[in-house]
C-alpha positions as CSV (number, residue, x, y, z in Angstrom):
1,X,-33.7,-79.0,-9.3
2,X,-34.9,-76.3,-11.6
3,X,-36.7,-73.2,-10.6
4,X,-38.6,-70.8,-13.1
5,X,-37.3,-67.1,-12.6
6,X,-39.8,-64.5,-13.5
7,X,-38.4,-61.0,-15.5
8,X,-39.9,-58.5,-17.0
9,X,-40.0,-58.1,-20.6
10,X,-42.0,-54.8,-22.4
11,X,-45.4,-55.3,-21.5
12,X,-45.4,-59.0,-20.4
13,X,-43.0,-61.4,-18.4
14,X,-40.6,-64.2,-19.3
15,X,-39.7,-67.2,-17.1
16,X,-36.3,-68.4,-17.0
17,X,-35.3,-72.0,-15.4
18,X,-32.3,-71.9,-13.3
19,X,-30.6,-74.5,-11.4
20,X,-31.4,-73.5,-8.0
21,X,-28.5,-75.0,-6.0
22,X,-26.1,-72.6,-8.5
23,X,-28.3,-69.8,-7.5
24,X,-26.3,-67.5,-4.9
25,X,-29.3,-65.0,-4.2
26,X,-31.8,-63.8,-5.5
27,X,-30.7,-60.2,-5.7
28,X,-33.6,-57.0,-5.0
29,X,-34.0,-53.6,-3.6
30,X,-34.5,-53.0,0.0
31,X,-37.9,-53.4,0.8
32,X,-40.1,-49.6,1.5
33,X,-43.4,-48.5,1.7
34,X,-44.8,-46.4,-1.3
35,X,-46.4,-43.3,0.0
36,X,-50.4,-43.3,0.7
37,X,-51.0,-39.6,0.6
38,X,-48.8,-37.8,-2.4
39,X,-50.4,-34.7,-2.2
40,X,-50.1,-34.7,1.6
41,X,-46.3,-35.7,1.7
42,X,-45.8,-33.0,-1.3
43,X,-47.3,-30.4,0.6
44,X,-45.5,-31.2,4.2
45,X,-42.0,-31.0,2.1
46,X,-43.0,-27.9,0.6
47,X,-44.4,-26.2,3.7
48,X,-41.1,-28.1,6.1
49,X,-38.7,-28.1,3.5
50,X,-34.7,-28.9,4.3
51,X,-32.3,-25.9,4.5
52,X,-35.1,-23.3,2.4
53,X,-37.8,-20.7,3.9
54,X,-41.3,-22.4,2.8
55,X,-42.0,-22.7,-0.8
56,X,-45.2,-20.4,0.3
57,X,-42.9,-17.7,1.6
58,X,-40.5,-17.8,-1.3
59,X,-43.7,-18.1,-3.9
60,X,-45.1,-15.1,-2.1
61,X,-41.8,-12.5,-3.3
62,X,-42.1,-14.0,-7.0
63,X,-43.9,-12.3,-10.0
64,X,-43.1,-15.0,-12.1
65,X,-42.5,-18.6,-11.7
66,X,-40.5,-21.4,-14.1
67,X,-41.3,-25.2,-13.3
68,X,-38.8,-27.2,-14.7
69,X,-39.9,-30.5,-15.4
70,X,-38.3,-33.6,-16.7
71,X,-38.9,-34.8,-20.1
72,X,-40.7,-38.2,-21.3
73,X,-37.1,-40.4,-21.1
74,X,-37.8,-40.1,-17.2
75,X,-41.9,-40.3,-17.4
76,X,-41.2,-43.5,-14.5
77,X,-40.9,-40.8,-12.3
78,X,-44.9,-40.0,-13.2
79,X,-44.2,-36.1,-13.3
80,X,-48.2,-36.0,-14.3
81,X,-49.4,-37.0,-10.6
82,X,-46.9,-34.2,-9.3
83,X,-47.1,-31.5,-11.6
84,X,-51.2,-30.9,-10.7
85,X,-50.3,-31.0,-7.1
86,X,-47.4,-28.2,-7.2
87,X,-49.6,-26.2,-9.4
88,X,-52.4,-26.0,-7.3
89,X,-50.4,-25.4,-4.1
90,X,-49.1,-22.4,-5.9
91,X,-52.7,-21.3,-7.1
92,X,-54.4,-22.2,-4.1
93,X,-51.6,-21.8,-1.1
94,X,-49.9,-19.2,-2.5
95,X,-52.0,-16.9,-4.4
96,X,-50.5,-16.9,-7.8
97,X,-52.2,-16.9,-11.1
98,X,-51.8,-19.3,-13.9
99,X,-50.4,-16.9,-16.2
100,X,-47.7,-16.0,-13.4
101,X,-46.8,-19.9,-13.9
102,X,-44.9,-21.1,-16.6
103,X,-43.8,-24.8,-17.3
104,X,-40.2,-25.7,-18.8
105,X,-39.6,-29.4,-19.9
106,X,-35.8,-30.2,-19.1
107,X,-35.0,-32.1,-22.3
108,X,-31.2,-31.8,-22.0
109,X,-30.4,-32.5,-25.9
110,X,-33.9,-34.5,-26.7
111,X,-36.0,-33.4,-29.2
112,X,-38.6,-32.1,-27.2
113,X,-42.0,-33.3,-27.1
114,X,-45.1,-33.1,-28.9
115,X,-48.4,-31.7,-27.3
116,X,-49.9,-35.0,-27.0
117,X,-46.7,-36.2,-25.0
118,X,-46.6,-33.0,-23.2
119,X,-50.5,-33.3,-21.6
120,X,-49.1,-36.3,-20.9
121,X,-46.6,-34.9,-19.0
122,X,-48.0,-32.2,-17.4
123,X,-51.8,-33.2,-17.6
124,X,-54.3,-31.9,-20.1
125,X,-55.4,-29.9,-17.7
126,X,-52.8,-27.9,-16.7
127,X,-51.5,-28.0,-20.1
128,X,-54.7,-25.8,-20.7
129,X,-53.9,-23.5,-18.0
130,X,-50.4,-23.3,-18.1
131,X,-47.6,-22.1,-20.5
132,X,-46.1,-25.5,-21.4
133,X,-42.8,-25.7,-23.6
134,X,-40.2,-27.4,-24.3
135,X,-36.3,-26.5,-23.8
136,X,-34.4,-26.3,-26.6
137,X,-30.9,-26.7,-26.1
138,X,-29.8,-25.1,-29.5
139,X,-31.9,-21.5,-29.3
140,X,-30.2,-18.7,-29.9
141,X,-31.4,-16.7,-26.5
142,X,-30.0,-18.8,-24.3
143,X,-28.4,-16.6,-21.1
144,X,-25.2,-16.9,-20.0
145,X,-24.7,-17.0,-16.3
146,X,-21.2,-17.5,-16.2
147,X,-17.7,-20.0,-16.7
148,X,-17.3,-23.1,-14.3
149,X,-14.0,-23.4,-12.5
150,X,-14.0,-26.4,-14.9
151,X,-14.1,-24.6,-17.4
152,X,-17.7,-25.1,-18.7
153,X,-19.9,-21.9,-20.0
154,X,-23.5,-22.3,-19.2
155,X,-26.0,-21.0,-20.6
156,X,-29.5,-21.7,-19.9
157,X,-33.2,-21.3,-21.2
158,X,-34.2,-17.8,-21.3
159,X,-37.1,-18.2,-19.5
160,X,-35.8,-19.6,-16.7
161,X,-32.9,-17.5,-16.4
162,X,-35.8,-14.3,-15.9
163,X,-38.0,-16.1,-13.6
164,X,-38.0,-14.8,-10.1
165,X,-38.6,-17.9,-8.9
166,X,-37.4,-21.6,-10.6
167,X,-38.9,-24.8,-9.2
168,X,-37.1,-28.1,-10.5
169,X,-38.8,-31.2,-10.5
170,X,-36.7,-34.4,-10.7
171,X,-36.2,-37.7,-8.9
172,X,-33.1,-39.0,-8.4
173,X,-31.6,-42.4,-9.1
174,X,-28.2,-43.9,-9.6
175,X,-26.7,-42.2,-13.1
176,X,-23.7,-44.3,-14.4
177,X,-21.8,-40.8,-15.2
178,X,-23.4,-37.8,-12.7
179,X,-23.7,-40.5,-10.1
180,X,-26.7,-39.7,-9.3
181,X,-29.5,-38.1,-11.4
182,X,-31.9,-35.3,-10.3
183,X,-31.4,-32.3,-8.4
184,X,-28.9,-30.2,-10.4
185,X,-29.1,-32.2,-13.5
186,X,-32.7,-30.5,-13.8
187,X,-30.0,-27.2,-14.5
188,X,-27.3,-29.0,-16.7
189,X,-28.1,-30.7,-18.3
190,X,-31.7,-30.3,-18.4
191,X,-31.9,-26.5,-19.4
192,X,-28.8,-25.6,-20.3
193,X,-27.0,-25.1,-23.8
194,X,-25.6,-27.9,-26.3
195,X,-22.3,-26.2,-26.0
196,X,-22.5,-26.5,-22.4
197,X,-24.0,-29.8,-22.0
198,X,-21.1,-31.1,-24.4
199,X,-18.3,-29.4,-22.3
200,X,-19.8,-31.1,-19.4
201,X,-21.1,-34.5,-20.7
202,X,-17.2,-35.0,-22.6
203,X,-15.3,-35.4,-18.6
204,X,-16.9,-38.7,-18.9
205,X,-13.9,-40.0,-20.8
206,X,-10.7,-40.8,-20.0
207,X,-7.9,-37.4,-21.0
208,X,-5.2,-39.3,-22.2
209,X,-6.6,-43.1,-22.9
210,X,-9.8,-44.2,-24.5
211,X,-11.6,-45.6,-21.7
212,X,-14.3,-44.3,-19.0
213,X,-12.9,-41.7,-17.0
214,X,-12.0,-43.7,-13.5
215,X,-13.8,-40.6,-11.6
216,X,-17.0,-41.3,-12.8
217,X,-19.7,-43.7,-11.8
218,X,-22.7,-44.8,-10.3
219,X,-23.2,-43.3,-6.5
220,X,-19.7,-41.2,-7.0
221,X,-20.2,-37.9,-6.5
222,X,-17.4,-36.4,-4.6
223,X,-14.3,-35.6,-7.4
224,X,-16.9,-36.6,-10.3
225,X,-15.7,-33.4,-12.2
226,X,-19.6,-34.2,-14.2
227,X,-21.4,-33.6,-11.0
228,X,-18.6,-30.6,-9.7
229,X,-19.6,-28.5,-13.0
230,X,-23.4,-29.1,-12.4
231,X,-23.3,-28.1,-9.1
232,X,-21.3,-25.2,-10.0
233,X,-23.6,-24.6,-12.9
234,X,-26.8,-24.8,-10.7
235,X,-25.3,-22.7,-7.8
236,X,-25.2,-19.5,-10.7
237,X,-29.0,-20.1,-11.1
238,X,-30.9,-17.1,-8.5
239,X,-33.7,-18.7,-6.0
240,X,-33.9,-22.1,-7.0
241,X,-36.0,-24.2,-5.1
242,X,-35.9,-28.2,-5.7
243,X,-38.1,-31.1,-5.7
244,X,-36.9,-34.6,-5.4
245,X,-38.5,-37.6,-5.9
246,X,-37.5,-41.5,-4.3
247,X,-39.1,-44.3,-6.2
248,X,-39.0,-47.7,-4.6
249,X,-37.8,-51.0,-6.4
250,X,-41.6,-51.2,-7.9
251,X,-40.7,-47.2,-9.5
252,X,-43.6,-46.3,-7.0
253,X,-43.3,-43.0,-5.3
254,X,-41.8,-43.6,-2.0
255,X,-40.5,-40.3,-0.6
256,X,-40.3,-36.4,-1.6
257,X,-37.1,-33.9,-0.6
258,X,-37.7,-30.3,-1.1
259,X,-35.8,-27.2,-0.2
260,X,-32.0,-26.6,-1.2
261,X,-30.9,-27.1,-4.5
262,X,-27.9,-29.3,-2.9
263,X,-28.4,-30.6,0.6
264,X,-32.4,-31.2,-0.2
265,X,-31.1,-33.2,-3.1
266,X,-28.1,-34.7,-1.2
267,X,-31.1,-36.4,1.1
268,X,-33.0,-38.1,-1.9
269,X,-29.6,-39.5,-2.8
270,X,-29.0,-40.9,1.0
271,X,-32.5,-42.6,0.8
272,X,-31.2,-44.1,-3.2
273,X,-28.7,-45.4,-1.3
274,X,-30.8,-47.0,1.2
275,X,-33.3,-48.4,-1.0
276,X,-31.2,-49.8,-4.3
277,X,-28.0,-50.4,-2.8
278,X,-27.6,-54.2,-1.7
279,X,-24.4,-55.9,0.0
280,X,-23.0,-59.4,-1.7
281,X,-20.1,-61.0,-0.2
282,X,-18.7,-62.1,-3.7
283,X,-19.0,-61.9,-7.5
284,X,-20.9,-64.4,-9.2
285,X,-19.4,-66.2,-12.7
286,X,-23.3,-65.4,-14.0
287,X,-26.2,-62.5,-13.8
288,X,-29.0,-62.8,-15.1
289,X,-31.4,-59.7,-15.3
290,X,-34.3,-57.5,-16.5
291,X,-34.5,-54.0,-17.2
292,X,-37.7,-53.7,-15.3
293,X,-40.1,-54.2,-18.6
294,X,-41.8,-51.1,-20.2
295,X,-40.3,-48.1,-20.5
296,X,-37.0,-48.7,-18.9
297,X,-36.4,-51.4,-22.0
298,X,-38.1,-49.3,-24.7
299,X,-34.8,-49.3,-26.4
300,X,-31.1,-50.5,-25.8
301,X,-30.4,-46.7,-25.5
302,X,-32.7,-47.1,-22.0
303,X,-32.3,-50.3,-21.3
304,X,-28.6,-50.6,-20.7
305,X,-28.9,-48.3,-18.0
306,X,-29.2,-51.9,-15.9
307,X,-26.1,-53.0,-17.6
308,X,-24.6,-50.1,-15.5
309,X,-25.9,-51.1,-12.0
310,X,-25.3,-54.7,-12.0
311,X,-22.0,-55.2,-13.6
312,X,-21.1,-54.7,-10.1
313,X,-21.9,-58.5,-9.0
314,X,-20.3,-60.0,-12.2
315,X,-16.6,-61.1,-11.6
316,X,-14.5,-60.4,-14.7
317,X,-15.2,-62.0,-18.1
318,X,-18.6,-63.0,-16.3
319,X,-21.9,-63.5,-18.3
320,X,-24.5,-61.3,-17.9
321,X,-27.6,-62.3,-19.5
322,X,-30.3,-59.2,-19.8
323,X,-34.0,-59.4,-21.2
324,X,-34.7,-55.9,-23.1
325,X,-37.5,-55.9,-25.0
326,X,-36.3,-53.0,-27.2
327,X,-39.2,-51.7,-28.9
328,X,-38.0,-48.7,-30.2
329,X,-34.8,-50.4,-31.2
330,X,-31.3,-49.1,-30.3
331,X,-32.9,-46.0,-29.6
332,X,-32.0,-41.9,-30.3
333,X,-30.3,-41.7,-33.2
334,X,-27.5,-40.0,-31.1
335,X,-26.8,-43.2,-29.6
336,X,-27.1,-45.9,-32.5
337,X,-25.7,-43.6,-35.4
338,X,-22.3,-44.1,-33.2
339,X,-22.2,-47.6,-34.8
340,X,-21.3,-46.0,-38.0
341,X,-17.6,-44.8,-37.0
342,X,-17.3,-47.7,-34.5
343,X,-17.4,-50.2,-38.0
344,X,-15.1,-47.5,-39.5
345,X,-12.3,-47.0,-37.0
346,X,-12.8,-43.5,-36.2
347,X,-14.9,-43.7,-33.5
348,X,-12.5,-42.2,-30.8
349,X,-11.7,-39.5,-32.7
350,X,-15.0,-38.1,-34.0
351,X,-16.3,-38.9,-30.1
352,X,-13.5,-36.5,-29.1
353,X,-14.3,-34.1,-31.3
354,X,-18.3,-33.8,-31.3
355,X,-18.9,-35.6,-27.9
356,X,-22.5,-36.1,-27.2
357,X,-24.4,-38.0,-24.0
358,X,-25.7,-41.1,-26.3
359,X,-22.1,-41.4,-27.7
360,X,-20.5,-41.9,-24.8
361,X,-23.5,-44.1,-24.1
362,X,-22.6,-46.2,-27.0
363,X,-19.1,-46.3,-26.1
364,X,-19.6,-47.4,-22.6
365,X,-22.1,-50.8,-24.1
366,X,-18.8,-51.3,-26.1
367,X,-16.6,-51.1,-23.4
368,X,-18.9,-53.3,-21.1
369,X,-19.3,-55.7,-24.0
370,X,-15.2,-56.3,-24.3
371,X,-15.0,-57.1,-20.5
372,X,-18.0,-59.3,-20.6
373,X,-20.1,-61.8,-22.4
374,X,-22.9,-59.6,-22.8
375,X,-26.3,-62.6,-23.9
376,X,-29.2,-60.3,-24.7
377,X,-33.2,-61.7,-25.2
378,X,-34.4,-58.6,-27.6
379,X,-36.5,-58.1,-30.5
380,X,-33.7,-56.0,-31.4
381,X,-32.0,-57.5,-34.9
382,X,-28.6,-59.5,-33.8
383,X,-26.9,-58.0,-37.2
384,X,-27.7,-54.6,-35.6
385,X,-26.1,-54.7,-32.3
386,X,-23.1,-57.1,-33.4
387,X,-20.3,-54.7,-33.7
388,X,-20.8,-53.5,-30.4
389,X,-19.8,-57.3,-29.0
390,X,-23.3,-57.6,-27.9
391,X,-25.1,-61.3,-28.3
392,X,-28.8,-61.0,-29.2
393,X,-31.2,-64.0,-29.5
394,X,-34.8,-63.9,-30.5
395,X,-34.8,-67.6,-29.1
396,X,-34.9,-68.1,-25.3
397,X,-34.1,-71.7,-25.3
398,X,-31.1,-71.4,-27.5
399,X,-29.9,-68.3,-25.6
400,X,-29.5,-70.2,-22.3
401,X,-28.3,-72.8,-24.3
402,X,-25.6,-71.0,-25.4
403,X,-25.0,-69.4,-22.2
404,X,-23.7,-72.7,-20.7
405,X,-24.6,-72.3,-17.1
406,X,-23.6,-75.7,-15.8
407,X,-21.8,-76.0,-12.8
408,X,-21.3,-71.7,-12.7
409,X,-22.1,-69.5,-10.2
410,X,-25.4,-66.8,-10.6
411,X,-27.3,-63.9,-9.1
412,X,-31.0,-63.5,-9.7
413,X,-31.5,-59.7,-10.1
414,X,-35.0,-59.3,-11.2
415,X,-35.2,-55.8,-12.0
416,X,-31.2,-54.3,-13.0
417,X,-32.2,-51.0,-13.0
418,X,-33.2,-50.2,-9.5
419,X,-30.4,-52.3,-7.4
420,X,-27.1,-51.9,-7.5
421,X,-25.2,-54.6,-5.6
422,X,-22.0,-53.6,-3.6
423,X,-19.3,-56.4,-2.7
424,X,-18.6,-56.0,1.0
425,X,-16.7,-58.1,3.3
């Protein structure tokens, strides 16, 4: 018998019938309770934070303040019911002026935004009380703090690197290359230079073959030479104090770490764990997923990141069949230009020699499209995406037509980009 399978898709929902006895699991997050009282559990993390004197105490020796704050590419992490809290607790709590304030958006090597997307970010109304600007990642007063042991130089924003006081706000999440994201990545990549975002983005490949470096990956953090240099990097930074946030499977705010740059951060990772990760017993022959709808599939760029997390439940050769609405079609330029020397045979070389982030991106839907049949439901052009080895079908029906299910094995995972199944025994 047949059962209709909800996903997410942009703004609305798709149903999928499945034959239920081929149907290992249905696969989602561990079930938690979204917080009642933000402000309250904001405040109690910043007045009890983990391994840090109070952020009232440290506010109290500082002149001038720098909030870092992540761009619109992570606006599920709804900075603008955060940012008005922090702000006030610094106005209110700690006796500092608005003019002593000053708010940094961590664009990495984004464009940064405009004004419009930046009250979004921040509010209108703090916008109008406080210096708002985007990072740019190619000035030229940048501040060099030093040379990683990796051998990364990093410079940073200006303004940051003259603050007496820097306040990163991030949430962290699994991150198919840092594995995880937050905490330090508010540092490098978030402020820092393109030089030194390049040097650090480029140990995501492979040194002597062209494939993703082995060390890498989601939840792999100890010898992950991309999460070593950040660390590094964000150790040079003087009194940094962090904020991270823990969504649930619903991206609703479930828990807030402050205090440490690391071990604060380290904790919001734990509870990642917790929440995302789920045990299998086996690979299935079939997945079939969603991105989560709008914004995580507001582009292929985005959306793939559920590609990442649930390749892990696909044997090899598996299909994987993904709804992304794609909107904004393959996404940054950075990422879909790639296509160009991927038709023309060059792409190892020029992704060698000018590595970016959506790049490597590109080349890691490649890879992932040679060791699986990849069946995507888009409004994404199939002529567009075809070099990469990626299906696309504007047609549901003839989609899981094509994917010939009969008699194969499958796992349900309704939202790929906030689970990450782990094979256990």
């Amino acid at each position: 018998m047949k059962k209709n399978y909800q996903f997410r898709y942009g703004s609305t929902t798709v149903s999928i019938p499945v034959e239920e006895s081929q149907v290992i699991s249905v696969i989602e997050g561990n079930t938690t309770e979204p917080l009642s009282d933000i402000k309250g559990a904001l405040y109690s993390s910043l007045d009890y934070p983990i391994d840090s004197e109070s952020l009232e105490k440290a506010a109290s020796k500082a002149s001038s303040i720098v909030i870092v704050v992540s761009d619109m590419t992570r606006f599920w992490m709804r900075q603008d019911i955060i940012v008005p809290h922090l702000v006030e607790y610094l106005v209110e709590r700690c006796g500092k002026k608005y003019s002593d304030l000053e708010i940094v958006i961590a664009t990495g090597t984004h464009i940064g935004g405009s004004e419009e997307e930046l009250r979004t970010l921040v509010t209108s109304d703090i916008y109008d009380k406080v210096k708002t600007v985007n990072h740019d990642c190619r000035a030229d007063d940048l501040v060099y703090l030093g040379t990683t042991e990796y051998g990364t130089p990093v410079k940073v924003n200006k303004d940051a690197a003259a603050a007496d006081l820097v306040i990163c706000l991030g949430a962290a999440t699994y991150h198919v290359m840092a594995g995880f994201g937050g905490g330090r990545k508010s540092i490098l990549p978030g402020i820092s230079g393109l030089e030194t975002i390049k040097h650090n983005h480029s140990y995501s490949l492979s040194p002597d073959k062209f494939i993703t470096n082995p060390e890498i990956g989601n939840g792999i953090l100890e010898g992950n030479p991309l999460n070593e240099d950040m660390c590094q990097a964000a150790a040079m930074m003087k009194n940094l104090f962090m904020i991270t946030l823990v969504t649930d499977t619903e991206f609703r705010l479930a828990s807030i770490f402050s205090g440490h740059w690391k071990t604060s951060w380290e904790r919001a990772c734990e509870e990642v764990r917790r929440i995302y990760t789920v045990p299998i017993k086996e690979k299935a022959d079939v997945v079939i997923t969603s991105c989560g709808g709008f914004p995580k599939d507001e582009s292929l760029y985005q959306g793939t990141k559920a590609v990442d997390n649930v390749i892990s439940a696909l044997k090899e050769g598996g299909t994987l069949i993904l709804l992304l609405e794609g909107r904004n079609g393959g996404g940054s330029p950075d990422y879909f230009d790639w296509i160009k020397p991927l038709v023309n045979g060059t792409f190892e070389k020029e992704l060698r020699e000018n590595f970016t982030v959506g790049g490597y991106i590109f080349f890691l839907n490649c890879e992932q499209a040679s060791r699986f049949n990849i069946l995507m439901y888009s409004s994404i052009p199939a002529e567009t995406v075809k070099p990469m080895g990626i299906k696309v079908y504007d047609d549901l029906d003839r989609m899981m037509a094509e994917a010939d299910l009969e008699g194969k094995s499958i796992y349900v995972i309704p939202t790929g980009s906030t689970v990450l199944p782990e094979v256990r025994a």
